[in-house]
N, C-alpha and C positions, 0 to 999 in steps of 0.2 A: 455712465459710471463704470461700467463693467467693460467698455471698449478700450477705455482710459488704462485700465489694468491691465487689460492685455496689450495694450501698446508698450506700458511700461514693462512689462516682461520682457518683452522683444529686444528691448533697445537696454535691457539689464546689462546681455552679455557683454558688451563692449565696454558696461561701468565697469564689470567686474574687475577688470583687468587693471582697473585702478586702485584698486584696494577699496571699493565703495563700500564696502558692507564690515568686515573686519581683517582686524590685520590677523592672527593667528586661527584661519579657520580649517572646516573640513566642509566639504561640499560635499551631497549624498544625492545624486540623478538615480532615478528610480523611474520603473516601468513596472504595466501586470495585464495578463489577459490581451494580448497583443493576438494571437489566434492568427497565427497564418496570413496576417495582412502583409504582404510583402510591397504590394506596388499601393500608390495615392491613390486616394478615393478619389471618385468622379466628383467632391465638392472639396477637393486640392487641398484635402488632411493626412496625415499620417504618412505611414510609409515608410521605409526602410532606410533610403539614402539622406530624405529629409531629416532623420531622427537621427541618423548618423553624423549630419553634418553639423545637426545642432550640437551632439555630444562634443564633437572634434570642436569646436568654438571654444564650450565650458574647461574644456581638458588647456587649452591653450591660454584661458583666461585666468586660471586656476592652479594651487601649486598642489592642493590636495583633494583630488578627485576620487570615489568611490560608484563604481553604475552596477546597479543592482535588477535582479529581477524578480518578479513574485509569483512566478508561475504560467501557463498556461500558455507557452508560447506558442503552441503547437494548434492546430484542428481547426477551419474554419473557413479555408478558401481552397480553392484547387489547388493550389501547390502542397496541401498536404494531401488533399486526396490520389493526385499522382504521384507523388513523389516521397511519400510516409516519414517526412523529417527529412532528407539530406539536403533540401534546401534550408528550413529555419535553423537548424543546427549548427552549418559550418557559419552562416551570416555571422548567428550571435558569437561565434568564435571572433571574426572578423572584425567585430565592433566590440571587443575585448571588453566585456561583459566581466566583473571582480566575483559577481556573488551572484549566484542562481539556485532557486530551488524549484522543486514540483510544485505540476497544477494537477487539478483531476483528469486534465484531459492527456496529458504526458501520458499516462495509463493505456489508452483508445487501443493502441494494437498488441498491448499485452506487458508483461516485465521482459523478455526478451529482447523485445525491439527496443525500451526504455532502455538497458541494461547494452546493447547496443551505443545508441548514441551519446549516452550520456559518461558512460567512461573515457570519450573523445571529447568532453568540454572543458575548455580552459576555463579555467578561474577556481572558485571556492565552491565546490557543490553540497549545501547542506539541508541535513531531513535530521532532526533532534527525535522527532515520535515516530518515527517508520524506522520497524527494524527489519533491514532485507536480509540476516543472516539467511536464513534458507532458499535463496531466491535468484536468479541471475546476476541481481543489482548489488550482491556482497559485498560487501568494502570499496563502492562505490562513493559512498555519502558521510558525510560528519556531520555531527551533533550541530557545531559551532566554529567559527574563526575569529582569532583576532589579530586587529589589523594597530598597525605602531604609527601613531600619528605623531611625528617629533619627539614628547615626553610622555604622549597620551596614547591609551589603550582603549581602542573599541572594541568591543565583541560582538556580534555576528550570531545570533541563532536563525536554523529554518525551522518552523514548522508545519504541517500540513494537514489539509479536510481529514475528516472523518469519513472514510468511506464508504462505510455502509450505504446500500443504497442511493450511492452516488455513482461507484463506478464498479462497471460490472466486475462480478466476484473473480470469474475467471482469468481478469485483465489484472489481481492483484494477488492471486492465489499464493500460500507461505508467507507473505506479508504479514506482519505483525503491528497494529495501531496501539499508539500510546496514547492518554487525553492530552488535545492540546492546551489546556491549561493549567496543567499540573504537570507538564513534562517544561511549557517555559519557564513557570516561576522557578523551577530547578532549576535548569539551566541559566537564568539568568543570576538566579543567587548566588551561582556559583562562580559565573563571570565577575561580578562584582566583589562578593567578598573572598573568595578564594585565588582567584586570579588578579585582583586587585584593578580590573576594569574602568576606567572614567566615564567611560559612556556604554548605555545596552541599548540594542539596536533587534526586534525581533523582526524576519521577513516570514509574511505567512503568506498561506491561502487559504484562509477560512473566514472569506468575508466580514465587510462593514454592517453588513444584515445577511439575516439568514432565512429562508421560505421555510425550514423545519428545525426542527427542536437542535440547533446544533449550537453550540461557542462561537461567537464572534471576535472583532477586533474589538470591539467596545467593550466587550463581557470581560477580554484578556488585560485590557487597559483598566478596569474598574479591580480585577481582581489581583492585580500584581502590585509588587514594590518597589522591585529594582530594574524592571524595563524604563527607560526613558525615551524612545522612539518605535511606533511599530508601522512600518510599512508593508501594507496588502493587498492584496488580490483576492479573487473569485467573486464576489457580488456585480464586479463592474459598477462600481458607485464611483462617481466622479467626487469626490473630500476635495468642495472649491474652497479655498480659502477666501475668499470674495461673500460667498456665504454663509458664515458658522451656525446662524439658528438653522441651516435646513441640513449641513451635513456639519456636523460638530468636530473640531480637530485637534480638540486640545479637553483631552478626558480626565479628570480627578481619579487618581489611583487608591490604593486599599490605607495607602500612609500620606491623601489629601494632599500629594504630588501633582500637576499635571504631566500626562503624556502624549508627545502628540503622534494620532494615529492619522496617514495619508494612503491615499490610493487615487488613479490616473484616470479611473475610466475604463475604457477600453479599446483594443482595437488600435493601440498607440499613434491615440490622437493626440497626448499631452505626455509631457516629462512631467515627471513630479521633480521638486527642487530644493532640495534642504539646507542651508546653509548653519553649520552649530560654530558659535565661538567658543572651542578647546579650552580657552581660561574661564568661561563664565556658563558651563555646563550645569553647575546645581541651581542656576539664577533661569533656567530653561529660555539661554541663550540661541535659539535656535527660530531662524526665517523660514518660513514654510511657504513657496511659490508653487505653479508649474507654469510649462515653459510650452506651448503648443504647437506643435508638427506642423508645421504647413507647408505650400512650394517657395516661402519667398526667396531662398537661395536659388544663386544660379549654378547650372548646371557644371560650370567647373569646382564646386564645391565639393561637387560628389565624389566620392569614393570607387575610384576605377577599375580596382579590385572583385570591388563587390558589384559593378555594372557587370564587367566580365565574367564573373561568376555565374551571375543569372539568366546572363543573355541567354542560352538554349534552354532553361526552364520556361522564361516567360516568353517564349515565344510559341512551347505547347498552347500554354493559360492562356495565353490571346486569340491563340485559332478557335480553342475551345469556347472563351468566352465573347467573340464575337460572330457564334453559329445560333441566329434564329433559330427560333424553333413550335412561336405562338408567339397571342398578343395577350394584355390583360386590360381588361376594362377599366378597373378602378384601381389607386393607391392599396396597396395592404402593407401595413407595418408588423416587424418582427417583435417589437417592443413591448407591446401588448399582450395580457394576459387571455383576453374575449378581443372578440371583434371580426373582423373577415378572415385575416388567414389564419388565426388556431379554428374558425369555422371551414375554414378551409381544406385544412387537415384534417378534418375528423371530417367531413363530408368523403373527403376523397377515402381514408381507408374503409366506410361503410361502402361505397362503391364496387371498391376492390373487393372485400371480402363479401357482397353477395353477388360480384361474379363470378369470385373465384368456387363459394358455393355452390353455384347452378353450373360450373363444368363437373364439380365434383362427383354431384348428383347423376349424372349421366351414368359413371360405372360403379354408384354408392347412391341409390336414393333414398338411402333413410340417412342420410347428411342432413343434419339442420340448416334450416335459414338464419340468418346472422341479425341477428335484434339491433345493435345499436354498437357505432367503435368510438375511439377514441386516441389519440397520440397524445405525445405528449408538445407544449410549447418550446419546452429548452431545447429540443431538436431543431426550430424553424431558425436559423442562424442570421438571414439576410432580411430586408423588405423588399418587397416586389411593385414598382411604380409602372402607374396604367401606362402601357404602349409593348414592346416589344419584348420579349422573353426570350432571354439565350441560353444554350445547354449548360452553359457556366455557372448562369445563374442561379437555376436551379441546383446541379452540385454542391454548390457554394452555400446555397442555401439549407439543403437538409446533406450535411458533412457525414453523420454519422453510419455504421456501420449497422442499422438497424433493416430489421427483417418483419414482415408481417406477418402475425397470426392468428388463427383462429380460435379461440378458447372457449369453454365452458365454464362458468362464474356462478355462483350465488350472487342473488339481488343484494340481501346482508352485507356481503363484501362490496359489489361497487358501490353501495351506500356509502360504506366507511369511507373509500376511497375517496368520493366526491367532496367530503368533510374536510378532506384535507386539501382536497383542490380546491374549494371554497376558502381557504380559510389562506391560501396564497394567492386569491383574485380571479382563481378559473383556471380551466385547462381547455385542450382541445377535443371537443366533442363533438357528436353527430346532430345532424338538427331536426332528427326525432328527439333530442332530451331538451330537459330542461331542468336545471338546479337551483332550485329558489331558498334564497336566505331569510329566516324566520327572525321578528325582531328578537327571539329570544336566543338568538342565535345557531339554531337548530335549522337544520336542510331539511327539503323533500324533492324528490327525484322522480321527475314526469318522462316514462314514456308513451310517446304519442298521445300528451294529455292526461296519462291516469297515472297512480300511484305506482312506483315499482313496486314490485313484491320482495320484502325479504327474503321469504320463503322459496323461492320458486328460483331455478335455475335461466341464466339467459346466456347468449349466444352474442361474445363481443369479438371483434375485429379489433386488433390492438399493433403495438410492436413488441418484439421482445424481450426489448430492456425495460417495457412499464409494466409486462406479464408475469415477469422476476422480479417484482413489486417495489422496484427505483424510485428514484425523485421521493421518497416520503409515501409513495402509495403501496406500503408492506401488503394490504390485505388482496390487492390483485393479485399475489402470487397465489392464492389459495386456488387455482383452478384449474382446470383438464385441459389441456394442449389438444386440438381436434385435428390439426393443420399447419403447417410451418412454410413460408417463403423458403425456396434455396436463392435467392436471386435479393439483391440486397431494394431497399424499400427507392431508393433514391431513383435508380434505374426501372423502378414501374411508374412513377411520377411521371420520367421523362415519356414512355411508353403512354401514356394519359391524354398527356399535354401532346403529344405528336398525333393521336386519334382526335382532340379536338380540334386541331386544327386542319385535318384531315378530312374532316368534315364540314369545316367554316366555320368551327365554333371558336370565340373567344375562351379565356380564361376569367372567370368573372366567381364572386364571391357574396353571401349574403350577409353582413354586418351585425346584422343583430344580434345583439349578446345573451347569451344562450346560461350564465349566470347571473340569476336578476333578485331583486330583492322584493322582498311579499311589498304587497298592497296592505297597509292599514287602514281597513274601512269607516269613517266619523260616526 
């Protein structure tokens, strides 16, 4: 059934052109979380040219086109890590992109660099809760836009995550957050009744689900009246329409409206596809597809422009990403909360940080030994399949700019902490612990088989964006910095993996999920 659909998707564009669907419409292609994926996956998804050629198709089938983005285009492959945006940047110029807003990860190298690139993007750039007066990105951003469809009026809000704890402080410094929902329903009210709007249109990033206490797309849809579409990013929730009880896409609003809320996934492996009939807008006139990336265009489809363009980037990214460098035993998937590689991670930083101990010790030996570390999973970006390992991959795989350290913690606080990693499915830890879930929903936290101690001070290996207590885990900030990486985390991995193999050693992982739930004994 579901092949059926997606054949039918394929073979849309060509209806389109016929008028299959309505005569007075507005078509909305929309993207989110695309990260850096420039070239097709090795299973011939996504991809730059492919997504471009499918827009150029709809654009030509189509008399009212709108391509929208929700974020996050940036961080995720080596073309960002060499090249810090002037590859993803001028593309989305390229592929004339109407309306783009921030993701969290736009943020990565600062407002600066943000404030940089983003005053060279064409099209609508808007952030309705972020107020950048004080900040390089000054009158960079608008609230809202709208767009004149024949006799009809869309309006256009962005809005954006809540940072806290999301994106490092320093990366958003002068930045001012508004809630994002109560800064849309303004906005939208005011699109509507004050500007006299026909249709509201919100592009966020503040996820279909959220792992901490934050506003979703669902929360924003349940609690609005005058939004009638919200298109988003950040969770990377694929909203199939194929399946409504597993991802719902059509939400009862505060005035027992629906709205429908979409998002692509990610990694732009899908268009999303909106098609709204202009005259039948209160009747929630509006087809909601997506359209999937793949290679089946042929090569003169492509965009010669944007081949030329990238020819001298991807031909770094290729030397890069086809230099061996180890093998790996088993599958490890990024996807996953528990399992080999967040065991992986957190093996390796206990590693590091009690060797980086025992050199410390030589001209400091009242240096502690390091009890037990942890990373965090949103860093591990890729999956890593048994056989070969190249330096690409690995970059690619842990993208960020994180640093290892050594801290001092109270047992109390990484208790907290685990609470809350428990309660998003696990994180990456060492395989001295162990975080068991109580039916009553209460945790206890085994080192090397005994209880932690609240009380009692321990000695973790972390990074530190989770030591400035990100991701939700506020109470690891509570602790004494012993030791700090100058050398970014990414580049000791490779340094790791080059000494196992150096040895003869594979790259190999222990599965075992390291968050488990108690035993009820009969």
């Amino acid at each position: 059934m579901k092949n059926r659909f997606i054949k039918t998707l394929i073979i849309s564009l060509s209806a389109l052109s016929a008028g299959f669907l309505y005569g007075d419409n507005l078509v909305i292609l929309h993207t989110n979380d695309t990260h850096s994926n420039i070239d097709v996956a090795p299973d011939g998804t996504g991809g730059i040219l492919p997504r471009k050629a499918i827009i150029d198709s709809v654009r030509n089938a189509e008399k009212n086109v709108i391509l929208v983005d929700a974020g996050d285009m940036v961080q995720g492959t080596l073309y960002f890590n060499y090249f810090k945006g002037d590859v993803e940047y001028p593309i989305f110029n390229m592929m004339d992109y109407d309306i783009r807003i921030l993701g969290n990860h736009e943020f990565d190298n600062g407002l600066a660099e943000l404030a940089r690139h983003w005053k060279n993007v064409k099209g609508s750039r808007l952030s309705a809760n972020y107020d950048f007066s004080n900040t390089p990105a000054k009158g960079i951003f608008e609230p809202y836009v709208i767009k004149k469809i024949g006799k009809k009026k869309v309006g256009f809000i962005g809005i954006n995550i809540d940072p806290q704890s999301l994106i490092s402080t320093e990366n958003y410094n002068g930045m001012r957050y508004y809630n994002a929902v109560e800064t849309a329903n303004k906005w939208a009210s005011f699109l509507k009744n004050d500007k006299k709007c026909d249709l509201v249109v919100a592009v966020t990033h503040i996820g279909y689900t959220s792992d901490v206490d934050k506003k979703t797309d669902v929360d924003l849809a349940r609690e609005s009246k005058d939004i009638d579409i919200i298109i988003g990013g950040h969770s990377h929730t694929f909203v199939d329409p194929s399946t409504p009880e597993k991802t719902p896409y059509w939400i009862e609003n505060a005035a027992g409206k629906p709205v429908l809320v979409a998002q692509t996934g990610r990694y732009g492996k899908n268009i999303g596809y909106i098609n709204v009939d202009l005259d039948k807008i209160g009747e929630r006139k509006f087809d909601y597809r997506y359209i999937p990336v793949t290679d089946r265009f042929s090569q003169d489809k492509y965009d010669s422009k944007i081949i030329s363009f990238l020819a001298p980037y991807k031909h770094k990214v290729d030397s890069v990403n086809n230099h061996q460098i180890g093998v790996s035993t088993i599958d490890m998937e990024n996807n996953s909360r528990t399992g080999a590689y967040p065991n992986w991670g957190g093996d390796f930083a206990l590693w590091y940080g009690r060797h980086i101990a025992d050199s410390l010790r030589i001209s400091n030996p009242s240096f502690p030994e390091v009890d037990f570390a942890m990373v965090n999973v949103g860093g591990i970006r890729q999956p890593m399949k048994a056989g070969a390992i190249t330096e690409g991959q690995i970059l690619s795989t842990f993208p960020f700019s994180n640093f290892i350290r050594i801290v001092k913690i109270k047992g109390s606080d990484f208790i907290e902490a685990m609470k809350v990693a428990a309660s998003k499915g696990g994180e990456a830890i060492s395989g001295n612990l162990r975080v068991v879930k109580q039916k009553n929903g209460e945790i206890s936290v085994l080192l090397d088989n005994a209880p932690l101690n609240p009380e009692k001070e321990y000695i973790l290996a972390t990074i530190d964006y989770i030591a400035n207590g990100n991701d939700g885990l506020t109470s690891l900030a509570n602790n004494t910095m012993l030791w700090s990486d100058p050398m970014i985390m990414n580049v000791r991995i490779l340094e790791y993996i080059n000494m196992l193999t150096s040895l003869g050693l594979p790259v190999s992982a222990d599965p075992t999920a390291r968050f488990i739930e108690a035993v009820e004994l009969p």
